[in-house]
Phi, psi and omega in degrees: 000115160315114176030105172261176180216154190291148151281175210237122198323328191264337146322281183331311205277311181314326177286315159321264211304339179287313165288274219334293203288349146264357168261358181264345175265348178275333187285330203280328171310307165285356152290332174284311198269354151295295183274330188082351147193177192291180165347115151249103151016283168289001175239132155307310156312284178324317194302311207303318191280354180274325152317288186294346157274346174263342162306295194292330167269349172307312198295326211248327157350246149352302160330277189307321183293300203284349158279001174293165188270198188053207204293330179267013178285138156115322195283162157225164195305316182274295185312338187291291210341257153359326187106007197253153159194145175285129159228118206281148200308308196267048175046353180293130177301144190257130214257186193284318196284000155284339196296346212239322157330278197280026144229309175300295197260342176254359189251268190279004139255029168255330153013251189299340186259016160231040183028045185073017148291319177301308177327278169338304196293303203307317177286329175282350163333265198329345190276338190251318196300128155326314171276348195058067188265186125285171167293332184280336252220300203286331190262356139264355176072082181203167179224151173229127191249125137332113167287323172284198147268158145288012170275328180096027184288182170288133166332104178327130179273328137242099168339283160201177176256143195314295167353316174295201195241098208251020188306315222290339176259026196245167185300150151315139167261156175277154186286140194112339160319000000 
């Protein structure tokens, strides 16, 4: 099996912006089809339920895709596209409650509680970071590995099965780690 390599920010960042655009048309469909119409401004009821379906689905998103099992652990919808997938530091497959670490708590409620500063630093972590880690990478202990070569072949149609061992394909450590 050939190498693997961290991605790279603007993978990454591609990968970001392809889920936000599926979690804002799922978030928004299911809102319509809950409320009988989109956002009204003026009705307060629409408002709470149009939040509250974009929470639950912002929260559950991420979790749920990178915890399937087989070929696709580590991914979201925006990560196959791109090429990409999350892998924890010890090779162990990554389950909903890390998913829920590293996107609920490490992403978006440090958010919100530091009003989108934690946003700014966090995305931007990887440009300086050795590992291309983010600050959520670091505090889950996770790396985002190329799915492809850097050659540009075409995507491996399976990788490995959760079950196996990913040690072999994960970055080197450095000595003294």
């Amino acid at each position: 099996m050939p190498p693997r390599e961290l991605a790279d920010w603007w993978t990454r960042a591609g990968a970001f912006v392809v889920d936000q655009l599926i979690v804002g048309a799922l978030a928004l469909a299911l809102s319509f089809a809950a409320t009988g119409v989109v956002h009204d401004p003026g009705k307060a009821g629409g408002s709470l339920a149009f939040y509250a379906i974009v929470a639950t689905v912002a929260s559950l998103y991420a979790p749920l895709l990178m915890a399937r099992r087989g070929t696709r652990n580590g991914q979201t919808l925006g990560k196959q596209l791109v090429g990409v997938r999350v892998v924890r530091t010890d090779g162990r497959p990554v389950g909903f409650w890390l998913g829920v670490l590293r996107t609920v708590v490490a992403q978006q409620l440090l958010i919100g509680l530091t009003f989108y500063l934690y946003a700014i630093v966090d995305y931007l972590w990887p440009l300086r970071d050795p590992q291309n880690q983010a600050l959520h990478d670091k505090i889950a202990r996770t790396w985002v590995l190329r799915t492809t070569a850097a050659t540009g072949a075409p995507p491996e149609p399976d990788l490995m099965p959760v079950e196996a061992s990913v040690r072999e394909w994960l970055p080197p450590r450095a000595p003294g780690a």
